[in-house]
C-alpha positions as CSV (number, residue, x, y, z in Angstrom):
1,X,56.1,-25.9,-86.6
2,X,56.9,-29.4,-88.1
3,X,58.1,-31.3,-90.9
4,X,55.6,-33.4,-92.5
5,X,56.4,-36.2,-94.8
6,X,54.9,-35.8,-98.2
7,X,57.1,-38.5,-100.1
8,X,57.4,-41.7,-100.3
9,X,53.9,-42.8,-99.9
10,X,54.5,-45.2,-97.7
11,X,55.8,-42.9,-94.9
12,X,52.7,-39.7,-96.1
13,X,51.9,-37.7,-93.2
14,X,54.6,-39.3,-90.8
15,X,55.8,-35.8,-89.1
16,X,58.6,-34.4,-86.9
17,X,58.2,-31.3,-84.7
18,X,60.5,-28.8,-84.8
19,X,62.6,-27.0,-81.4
20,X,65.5,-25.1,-81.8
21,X,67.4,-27.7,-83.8
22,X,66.1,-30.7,-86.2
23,X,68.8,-33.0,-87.9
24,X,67.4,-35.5,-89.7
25,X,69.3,-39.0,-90.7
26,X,69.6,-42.5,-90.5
27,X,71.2,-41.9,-87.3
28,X,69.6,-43.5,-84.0
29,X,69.9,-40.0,-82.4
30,X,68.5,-37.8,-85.1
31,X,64.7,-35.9,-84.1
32,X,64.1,-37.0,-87.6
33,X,65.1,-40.4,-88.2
34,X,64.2,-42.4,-91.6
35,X,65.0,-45.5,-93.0
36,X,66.1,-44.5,-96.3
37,X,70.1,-45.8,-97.8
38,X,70.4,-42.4,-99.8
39,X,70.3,-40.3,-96.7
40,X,73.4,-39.9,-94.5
41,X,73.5,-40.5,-91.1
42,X,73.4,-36.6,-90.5
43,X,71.8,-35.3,-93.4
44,X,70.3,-31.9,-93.0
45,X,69.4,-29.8,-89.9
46,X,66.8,-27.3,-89.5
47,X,67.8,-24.7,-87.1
48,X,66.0,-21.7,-85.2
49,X,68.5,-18.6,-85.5
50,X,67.2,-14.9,-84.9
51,X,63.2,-15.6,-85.2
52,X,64.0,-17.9,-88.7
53,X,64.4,-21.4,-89.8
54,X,67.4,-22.0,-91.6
55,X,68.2,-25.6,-93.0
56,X,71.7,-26.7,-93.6
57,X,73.4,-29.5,-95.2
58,X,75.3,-31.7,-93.2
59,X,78.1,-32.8,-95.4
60,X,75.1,-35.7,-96.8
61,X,76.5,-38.4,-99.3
62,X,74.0,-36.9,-101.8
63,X,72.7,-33.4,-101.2
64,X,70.2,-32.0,-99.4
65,X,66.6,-29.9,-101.5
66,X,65.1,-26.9,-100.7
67,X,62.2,-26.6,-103.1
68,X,64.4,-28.7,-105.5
69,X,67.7,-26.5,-105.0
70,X,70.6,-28.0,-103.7
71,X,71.4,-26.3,-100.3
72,X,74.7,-25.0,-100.3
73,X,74.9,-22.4,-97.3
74,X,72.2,-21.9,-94.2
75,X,69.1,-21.1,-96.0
76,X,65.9,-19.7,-94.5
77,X,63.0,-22.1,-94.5
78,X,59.6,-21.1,-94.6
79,X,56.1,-22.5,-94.4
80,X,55.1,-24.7,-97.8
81,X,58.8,-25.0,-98.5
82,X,60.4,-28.6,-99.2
83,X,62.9,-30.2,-98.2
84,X,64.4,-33.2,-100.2
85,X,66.9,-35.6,-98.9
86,X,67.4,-39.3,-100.6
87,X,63.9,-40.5,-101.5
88,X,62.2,-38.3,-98.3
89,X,60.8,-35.2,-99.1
90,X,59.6,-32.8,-96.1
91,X,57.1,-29.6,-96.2
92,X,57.7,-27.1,-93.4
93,X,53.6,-26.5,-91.5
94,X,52.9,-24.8,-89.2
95,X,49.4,-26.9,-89.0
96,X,49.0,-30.1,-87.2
97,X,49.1,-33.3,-89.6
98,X,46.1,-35.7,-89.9
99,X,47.6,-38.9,-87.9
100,X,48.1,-36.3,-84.2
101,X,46.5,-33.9,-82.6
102,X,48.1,-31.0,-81.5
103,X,50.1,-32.3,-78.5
104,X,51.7,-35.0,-80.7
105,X,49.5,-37.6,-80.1
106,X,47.9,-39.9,-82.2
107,X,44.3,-39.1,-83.1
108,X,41.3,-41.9,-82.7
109,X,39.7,-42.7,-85.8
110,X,37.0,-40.5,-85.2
111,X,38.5,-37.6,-84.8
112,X,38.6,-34.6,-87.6
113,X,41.5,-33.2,-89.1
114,X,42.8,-30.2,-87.9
């Protein structure tokens, strides 16, 4: 699985794959790391726990969204869901994106979407 960038434009389609843990921030050592002033520097974290994907907020300046409710406690994540935090909003797939293939590499031009 992965988390795919859907918002802002400007970052569409960026992604971040998914092991047993996922924090994403501002934060040089985050897995996912944006650029974006209304995310903390440990915003959220997606975690595998028991077979499921929980995400969690991370004590963020300004929330963290699942499917446009604040997350309060561990909540399980699953495929389609998003996940919102500052301007950067995520979807859970279990597909690869359009811009790699399914090792995580980039894709020639040529090459068809999975």
């Amino acid at each position: 699985p992965r988390l795919v960038v859907v918002e802002p434009p400007s970052l569409e389609g960026r992604s971040f794959v998914l092991g047993d843990d996922l924090i994403l921030g501002r934060a040089a050592g985050c897995a996912a790391t944006v650029d974006d002033g209304h995310v903390s520097q440990l915003h959220a974290g997606v975690f595998r726990r028991g077979g499921r994907l929980l995400v969690e907020d991370l004590g963020s300046t300004n929330g963290a969204y699942l499917n446009r409710a604040k997350v309060t406690e561990p909540t399980i994540v699953r495929t389609g869901d998003l996940l919102r935090g500052g301007d950067i909003v995520l979807e859970l797939s279990w597909r690869h994106d359009r811009a790699t293939g399914p090792d995580g590499a980039p894709r020639c031009a040529s090459s068809r979407p999975v």
